[in-house]
C-alpha positions in Angstrom: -9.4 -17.7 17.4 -11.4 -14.5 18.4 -11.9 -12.3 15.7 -13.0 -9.3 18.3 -11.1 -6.5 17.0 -12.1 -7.2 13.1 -14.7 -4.6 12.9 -12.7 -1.8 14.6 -9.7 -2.8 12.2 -11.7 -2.7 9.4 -13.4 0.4 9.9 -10.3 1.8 9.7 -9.4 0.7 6.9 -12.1 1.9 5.3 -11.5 5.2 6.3 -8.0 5.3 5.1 -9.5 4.5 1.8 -11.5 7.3 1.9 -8.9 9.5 3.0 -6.5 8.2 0.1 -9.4 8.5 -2.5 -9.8 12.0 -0.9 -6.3 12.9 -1.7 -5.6 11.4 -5.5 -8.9 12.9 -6.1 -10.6 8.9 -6.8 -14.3 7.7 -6.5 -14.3 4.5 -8.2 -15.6 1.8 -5.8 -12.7 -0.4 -4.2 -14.0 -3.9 -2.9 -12.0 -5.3 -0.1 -11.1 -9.4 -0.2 -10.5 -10.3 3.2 -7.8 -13.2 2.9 -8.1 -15.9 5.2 -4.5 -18.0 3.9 -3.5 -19.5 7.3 -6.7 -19.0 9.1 -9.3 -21.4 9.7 -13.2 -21.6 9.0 -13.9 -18.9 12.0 -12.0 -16.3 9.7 -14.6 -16.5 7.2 -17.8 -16.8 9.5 -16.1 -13.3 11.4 -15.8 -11.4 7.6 -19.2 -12.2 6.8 -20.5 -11.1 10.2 -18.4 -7.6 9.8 -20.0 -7.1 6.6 -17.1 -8.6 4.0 -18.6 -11.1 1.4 -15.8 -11.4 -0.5 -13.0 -13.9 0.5 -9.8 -14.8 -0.7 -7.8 -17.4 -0.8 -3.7 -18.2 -2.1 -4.0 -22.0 -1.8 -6.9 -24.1 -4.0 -6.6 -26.5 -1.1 -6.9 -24.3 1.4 -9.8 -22.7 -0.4 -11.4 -26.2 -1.2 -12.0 -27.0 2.4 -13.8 -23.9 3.2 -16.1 -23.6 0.0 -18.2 -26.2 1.0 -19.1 -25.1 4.2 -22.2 -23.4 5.2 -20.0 -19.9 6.0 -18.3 -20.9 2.8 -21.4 -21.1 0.6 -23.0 -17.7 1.5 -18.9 -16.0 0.4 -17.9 -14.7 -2.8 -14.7 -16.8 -3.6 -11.3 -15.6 -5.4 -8.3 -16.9 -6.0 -5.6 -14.6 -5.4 -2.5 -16.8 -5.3 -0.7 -18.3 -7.8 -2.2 -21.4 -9.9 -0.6 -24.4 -11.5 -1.9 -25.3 -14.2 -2.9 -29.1 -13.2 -5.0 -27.3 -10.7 -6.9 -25.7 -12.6 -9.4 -28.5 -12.9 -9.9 -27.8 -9.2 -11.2 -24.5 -9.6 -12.8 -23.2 -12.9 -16.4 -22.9 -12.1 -15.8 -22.6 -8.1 -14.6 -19.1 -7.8 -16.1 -16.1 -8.5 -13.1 -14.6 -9.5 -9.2 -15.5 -10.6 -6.5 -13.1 -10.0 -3.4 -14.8 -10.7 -3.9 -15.9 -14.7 -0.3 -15.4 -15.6 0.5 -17.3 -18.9 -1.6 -18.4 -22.1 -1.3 -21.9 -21.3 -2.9 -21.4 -17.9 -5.9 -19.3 -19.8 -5.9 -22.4 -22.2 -6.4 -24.8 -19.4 -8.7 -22.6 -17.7 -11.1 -22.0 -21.3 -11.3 -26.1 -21.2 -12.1 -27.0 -17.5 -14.7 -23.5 -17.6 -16.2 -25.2 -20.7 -16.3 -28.4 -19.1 -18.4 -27.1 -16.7 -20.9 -24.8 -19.2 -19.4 -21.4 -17.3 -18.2 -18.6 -17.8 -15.4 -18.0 -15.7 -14.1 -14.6 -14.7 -10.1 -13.9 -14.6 -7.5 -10.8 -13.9 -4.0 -11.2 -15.9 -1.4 -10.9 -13.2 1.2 -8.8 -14.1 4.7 -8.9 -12.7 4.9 -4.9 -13.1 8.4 -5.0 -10.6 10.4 -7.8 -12.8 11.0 -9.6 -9.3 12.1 -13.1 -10.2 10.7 -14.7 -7.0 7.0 -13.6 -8.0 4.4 -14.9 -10.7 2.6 -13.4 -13.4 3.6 -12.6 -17.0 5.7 -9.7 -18.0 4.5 -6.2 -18.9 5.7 -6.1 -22.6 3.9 -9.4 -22.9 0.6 -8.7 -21.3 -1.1 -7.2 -24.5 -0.5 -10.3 -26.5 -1.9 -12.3 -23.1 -4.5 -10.3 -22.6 -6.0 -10.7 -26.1 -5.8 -14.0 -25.9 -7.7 -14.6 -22.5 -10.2 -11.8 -24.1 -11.1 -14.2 -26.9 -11.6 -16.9 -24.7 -15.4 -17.7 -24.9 -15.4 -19.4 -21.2 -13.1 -16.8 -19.5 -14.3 -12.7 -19.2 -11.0 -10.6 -18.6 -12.1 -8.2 -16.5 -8.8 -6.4 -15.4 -5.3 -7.2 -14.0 -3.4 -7.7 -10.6 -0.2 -7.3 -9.5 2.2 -7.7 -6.0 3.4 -4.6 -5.2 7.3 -5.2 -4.4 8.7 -6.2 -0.9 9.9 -2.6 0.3 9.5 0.6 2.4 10.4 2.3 -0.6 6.9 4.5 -1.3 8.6 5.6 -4.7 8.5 2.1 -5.6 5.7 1.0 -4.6 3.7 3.8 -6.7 5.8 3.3 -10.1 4.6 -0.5 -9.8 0.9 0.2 -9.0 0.7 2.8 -11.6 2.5 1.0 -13.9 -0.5 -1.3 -13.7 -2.8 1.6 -14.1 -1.0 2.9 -17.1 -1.0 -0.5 -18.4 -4.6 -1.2 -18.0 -5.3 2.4 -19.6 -3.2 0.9 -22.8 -5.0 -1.9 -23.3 -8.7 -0.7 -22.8 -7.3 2.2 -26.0 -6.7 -1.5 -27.9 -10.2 -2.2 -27.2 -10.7 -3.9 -23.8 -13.0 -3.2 -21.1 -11.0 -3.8 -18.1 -12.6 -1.9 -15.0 -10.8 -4.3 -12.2 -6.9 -3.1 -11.5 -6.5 -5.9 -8.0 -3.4 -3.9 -6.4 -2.5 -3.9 -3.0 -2.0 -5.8 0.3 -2.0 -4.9 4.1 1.4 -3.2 3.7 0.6 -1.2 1.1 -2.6 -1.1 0.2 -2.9 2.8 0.7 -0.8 3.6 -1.9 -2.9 1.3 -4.2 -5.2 2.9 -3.7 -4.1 6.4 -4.2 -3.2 4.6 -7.8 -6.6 3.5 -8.7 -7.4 -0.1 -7.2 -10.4 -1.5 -7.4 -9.5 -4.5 -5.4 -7.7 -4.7 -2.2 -6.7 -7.8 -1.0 -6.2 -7.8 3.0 -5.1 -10.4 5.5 -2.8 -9.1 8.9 -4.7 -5.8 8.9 -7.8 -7.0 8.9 -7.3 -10.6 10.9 -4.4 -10.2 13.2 -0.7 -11.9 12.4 -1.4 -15.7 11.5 -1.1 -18.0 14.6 -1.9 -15.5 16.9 -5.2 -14.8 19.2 -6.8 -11.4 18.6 -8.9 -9.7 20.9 
């Protein structure tokens, strides 16, 4: 696929983070993970080239065959989509970062295949701030008990949380769920816990994430074109 319009797209985006950090009055640093789900190895060699080390992937196969690849080597790797726990063996150690640690169990299986390998592995808790039963990650009036309990981990560094912003045009609703987060996050570091990362927002809606205080964007379309089409 050609890739051509990738720096013009993401100069934009950059500036539209700038103009929504202008306007909520923000200045933390927000790192963009250009997600390559659906794309092949030239999506990752044309991030790199813009200026994007950091990757993402939803699928650990997906991810798998691209790690090991020379474009794949010189990326920092996260996991943004949802794991199973009899994958996890697949990639503690291998990412740089995991967004999508929804249960205890997971964090369980996680602290075991991170010790395994003698790392330290760091994790987000995803949180599923809109109560939509077709998406992962643990409950709001659960995450404080979850979130202690990856913190203690000695293989795993908690370093924030993640959320999918809901399915809908509905700005109103899309800022009580990324704030939510934020408010969430503010809660738990009074308990005690250092948790600078808040992973919130996609192409659709990534704006408004930001706006809320994401550190972490994670950007596919906007950035790559729609999947299985040629961009120019």
């Amino acid at each position: 696929m050609n890739f051509g319009a990738l720096p013009g797209r993401l100069a934009h985006v950059r500036a539209e983070i700038a103009r929504r950090q202008a306007m909520a009055g923000r200045i933390e640093p927000v790192t963009i993970v250009a997600v390559t789900k659906g794309f092949g190895l030239d999506a990752v060699e044309a991030a790199l080239a813009a200026g994007l080390a950091d990757v993402g992937e939803n699928r650990v196969q997906e991810a798998l065959q691209k790690l090991d690849t020379p474009a794949g080597r010189r990326a920092t790797w996260h996991l943004v989509g949802h794991l199973q726990r009899n994958k996890a063996k697949h990639v503690a150690g291998r990412f740089a970062l995991i967004h999508s640690v929804d249960s205890v169990e997971l964090a369980d299986e996680l602290e075991k295949r991170a010790a395994g390998h003698g790392a330290k592995q760091r994790v987000l808790l995803q949180v599923n701030v809109a109560g939509e039963a077709q998406k992962s990650g643990c409950a709001p009036a659960d995450a404080p008990s979850v979130a202690h309990r990856i913190a203690a981990q000695p293989h795993l560094a908690l370093e924030g949380l993640m959320t999918i912003g809901p399915f809908t045009d509905d700005q109103d609703v899309q800022r009580r769920t990324f704030r939510g987060l934020r408010l969430l996050r503010d809660g738990l570091q009074e308990e005690g816990l250092w948790l600078p990362t808040l992973s919130m927002g996609m192409s659709a809606d990534y704006g408004m994430a930001v706006e809320e205080g994401a550190t972490v964007i994670r950007l596919g379309t906007v950035l790559f074109g729609p999947r299985g089409t040629v961009t120019t």
